[in-house]
C-alpha angles and dihedrals in degrees: 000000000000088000086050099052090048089049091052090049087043094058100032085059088043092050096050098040079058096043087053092044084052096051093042097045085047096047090048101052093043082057095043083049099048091039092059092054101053089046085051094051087039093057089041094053089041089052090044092052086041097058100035093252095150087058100034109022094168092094108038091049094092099055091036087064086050089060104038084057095048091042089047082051104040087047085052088053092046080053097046096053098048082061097069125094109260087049096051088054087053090049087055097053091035088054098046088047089053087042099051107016104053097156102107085219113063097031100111089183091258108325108104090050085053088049096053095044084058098048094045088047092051089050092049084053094044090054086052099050095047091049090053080047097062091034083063090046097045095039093042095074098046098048082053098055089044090059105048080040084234116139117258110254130181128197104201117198112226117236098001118098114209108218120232115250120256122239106250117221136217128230099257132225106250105233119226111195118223104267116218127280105281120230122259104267092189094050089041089055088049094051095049088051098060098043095041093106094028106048103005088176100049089042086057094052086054094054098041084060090052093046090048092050094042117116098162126071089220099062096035095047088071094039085053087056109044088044103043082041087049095048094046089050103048097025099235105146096343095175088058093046102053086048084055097056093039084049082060094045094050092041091049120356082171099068137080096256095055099058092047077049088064100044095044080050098046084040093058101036 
């Protein structure tokens, strides 16, 4: 019975630190997602004042179709992916926090409504841990007397109470669920190469996804470059471009790519 009740407050800490790594990896991406889209129509409002498009749109029609078709893709991605399960799971919370909780001060986009599913479910654990705990102590004496086929007998102690005793706890595991498959950074940074004349846009966006998917300086160092290079060129968020070869030079001013950084940056001054 002891190895039962750990067993049950092991897996009731492991279910809600999972719970909590689902809602935060979900919350974090929506905000990566929606964050990239807002950069992208920014740029794209910035280029169109810079080159007069709003007074003379001829010109501009061709790479503002470019764009319309990359931002309709790119919002059928950002559908795609809060269908999936874990986001589904962070659009519940996020919803009953906005429904209950209307006070803008204390919505905390779905997270005190998380917090109090887990507290309530840890209470409910806890209750059942404690009952199995006095099942085992009433049924304990009698089993024992049974046994030796001696009569129960009690000695009760007048005016003392004797507490029950409280379930102990072990230290849990904390649970990571299994993130989604992350994109190809090599076959992103292909695909950005060949379209980088082409399709500069649509080549940034890739680039932007490698960059985000990146864990590994070696693989996010190039995609820096040819972005931030790409976005100075063609002057397409030039602000954010600049910030992402100075981000090269300051992670690594020894490599490579910190040297091109400089000259791209010195070229487009």
């Amino acid at each position: 019975m002891k190895f039962v009740r750990i067993f049950i407050s092991v897996l009731a800490v492991m279910l809600v630190a999972a719970a909590v790594a689902v809602f935060l990896y979900a919350e974090q991406r929506s905000e990566k997602l929606n964050n990239t889209k807002s950069d992208a129509v920014a740029a794209h409002s910035g280029w169109e004042k810079q080159n007069g498009c709003l007074e003379n749109p001829e010109p501009c029609v061709g790479y503002s179709q470019q764009f319309d078709k990359w931002l309709s893709d790119f919002e059928l991605y950002i559908k795609n992916t809060e269908n999936k399960p874990e986001f589904q799971f962070y659009s519940f919370f996020k919803e009953l926090d906005q429904e209950y909780i209307p006070i803008p001060d204390y919505n905390f986009g779905g997270k005190t409504t998380l917090a109090l599913a887990c507290i309530l479910f840890l209470l409910w654990i806890i209750l059942i841990v404690s009952l199995l705990g006095k099942k085992k102590k009433i049924k304990a004496p009698y089993i024992e007397a049974e046994r030796t086929n001696k009569p129960f007998k009690t000695k009760p102690i007048k005016g003392v109470e004797t507490p029950p005793r409280k379930a102990v706890f072990t230290a849990a595991t904390v649970a990571t669920t299994t993130a989604p498959k992350p994109p190809d950074i090599n076959d992103l940074l292909r695909k950005a190469t060949e379209c980088a004349e082409s399709e500069p846009m649509q080549a940034i966006s890739y680039l932007e996804q490698a960059i985000e998917g990146s864990l590994s300086t070696k693989l996010s160092l190039p995609a820096l470059l040819l972005c931030g290079s790409l976005r100075l060129k063609n002057k397409i968020g030039e602000d954010k471009g600049k910030e992402q070869l100075q981000k090269i030079i300051s992670a690594s001013p020894a490599s490579p790519e910190a040297e091109k950084a400089k000259i791209v940056l010195d070229t487009f001054k």
